[in-house]
C-alpha positions in Angstrom: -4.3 -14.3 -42.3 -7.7 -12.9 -41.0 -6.2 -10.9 -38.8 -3.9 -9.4 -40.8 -7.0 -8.5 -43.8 -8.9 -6.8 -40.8 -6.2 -4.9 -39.9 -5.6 -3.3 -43.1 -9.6 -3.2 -44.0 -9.0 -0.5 -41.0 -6.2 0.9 -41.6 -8.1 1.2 -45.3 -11.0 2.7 -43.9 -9.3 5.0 -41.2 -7.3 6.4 -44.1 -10.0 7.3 -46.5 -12.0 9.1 -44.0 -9.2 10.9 -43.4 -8.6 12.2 -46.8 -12.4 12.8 -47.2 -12.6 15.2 -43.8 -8.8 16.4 -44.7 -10.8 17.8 -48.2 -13.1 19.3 -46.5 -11.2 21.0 -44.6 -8.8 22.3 -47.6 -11.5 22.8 -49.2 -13.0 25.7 -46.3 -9.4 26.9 -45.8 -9.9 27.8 -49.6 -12.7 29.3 -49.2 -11.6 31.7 -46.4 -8.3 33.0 -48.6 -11.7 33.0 -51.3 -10.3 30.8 -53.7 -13.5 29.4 -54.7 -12.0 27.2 -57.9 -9.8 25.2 -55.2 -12.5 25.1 -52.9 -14.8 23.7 -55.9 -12.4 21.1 -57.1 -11.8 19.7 -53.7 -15.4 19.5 -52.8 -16.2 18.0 -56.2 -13.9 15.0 -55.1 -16.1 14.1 -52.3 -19.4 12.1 -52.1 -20.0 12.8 -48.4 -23.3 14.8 -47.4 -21.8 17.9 -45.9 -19.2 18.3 -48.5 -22.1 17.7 -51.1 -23.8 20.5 -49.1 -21.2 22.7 -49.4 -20.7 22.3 -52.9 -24.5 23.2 -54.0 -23.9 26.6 -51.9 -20.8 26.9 -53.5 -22.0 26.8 -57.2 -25.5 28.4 -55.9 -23.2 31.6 -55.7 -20.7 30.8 -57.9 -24.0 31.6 -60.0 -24.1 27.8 -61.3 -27.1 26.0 -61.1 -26.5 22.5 -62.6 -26.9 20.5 -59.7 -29.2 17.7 -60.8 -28.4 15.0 -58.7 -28.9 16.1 -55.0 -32.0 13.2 -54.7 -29.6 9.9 -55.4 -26.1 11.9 -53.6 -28.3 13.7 -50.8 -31.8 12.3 -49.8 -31.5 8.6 -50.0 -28.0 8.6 -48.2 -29.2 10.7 -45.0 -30.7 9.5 -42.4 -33.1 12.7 -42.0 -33.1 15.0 -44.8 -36.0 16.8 -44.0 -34.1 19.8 -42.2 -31.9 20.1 -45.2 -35.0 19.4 -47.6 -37.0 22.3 -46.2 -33.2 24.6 -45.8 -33.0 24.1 -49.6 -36.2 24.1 -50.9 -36.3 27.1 -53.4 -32.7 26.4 -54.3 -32.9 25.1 -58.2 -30.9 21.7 -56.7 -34.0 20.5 -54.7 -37.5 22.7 -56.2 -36.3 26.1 -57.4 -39.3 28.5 -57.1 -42.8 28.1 -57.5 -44.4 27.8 -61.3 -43.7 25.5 -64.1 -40.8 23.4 -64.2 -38.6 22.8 -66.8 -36.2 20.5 -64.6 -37.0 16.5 -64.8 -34.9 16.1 -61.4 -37.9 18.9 -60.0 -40.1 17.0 -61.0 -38.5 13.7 -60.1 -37.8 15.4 -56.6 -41.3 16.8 -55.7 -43.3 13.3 -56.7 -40.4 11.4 -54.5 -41.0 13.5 -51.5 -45.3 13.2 -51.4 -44.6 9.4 -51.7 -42.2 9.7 -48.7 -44.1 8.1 -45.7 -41.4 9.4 -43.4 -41.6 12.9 -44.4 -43.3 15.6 -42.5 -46.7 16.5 -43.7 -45.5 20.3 -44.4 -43.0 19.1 -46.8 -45.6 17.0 -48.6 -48.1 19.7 -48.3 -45.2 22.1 -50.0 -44.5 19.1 -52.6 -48.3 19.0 -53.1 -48.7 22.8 -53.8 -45.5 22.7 -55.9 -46.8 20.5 -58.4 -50.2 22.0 -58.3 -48.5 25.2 -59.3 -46.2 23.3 -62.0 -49.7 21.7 -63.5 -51.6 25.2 -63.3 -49.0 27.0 -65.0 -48.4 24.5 -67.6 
């Protein structure tokens, strides 16, 4: 009986991240015959990083900006997301652009990454001139 409930906890497994990759990649093939909408509903499915990554960029010039969640679905779940961190800094998902924010998860985002001990001391120097400019201006 063990055996058999390993076997299909694989088979479960190997199955699901097949579907996951096989939306991604329905989900680019969309986007090279520029159907954006399919490409947006099957990277809306998804909760893996890339795919997450994809969708922000997606909506980013899809002119939608209502990504608030990219701390809990992106940063905690990645081992390093520094690279991406500093990649998507001024997008409104992460920061947005210097001055006085109006967006909590900004907020929320900037405090999170000065009280990261494992992130690079530009990033927390950014995070610390970020919020100096949100107080300034406020």
């Amino acid at each position: 009986m063990r055996k058999f409930t390993l076997v299909f906890l694989t088979i479960f497994t190997i199955c699901n991240i097949s579907t996951a990759q096989d939306n991604f990649t329905k989900a680019w093939e969309a986007l090279n015959k520029n159907d954006r909408k399919e490409a947006e509903r099957l990277l809306s499915k998804s909760t893996e990083a890339d795919e997450f990554l994809s969708r922000i960029y997606l909506d980013y010039y899809n002119g939608k900006n209502d990504i608030t969640d990219f701390r809990n679905e992106f940063y905690e779940k990645v081992e390093n997301p520094y690279p991406y961190v500093y990649a998507l800094w001024f997008n409104s998902a992460v920061l947005g652009g210097y001055g006085k924010k109006s967006a909590k998860h900004q907020l929320k985002m900037i405090d999170h990454v000065i009280d990261d001990k494992k992130a690079h001391g530009t990033l927390v120097a950014a995070a610390h001139y970020q919020k100096g400019m949100h107080l300034l201006l406020s």
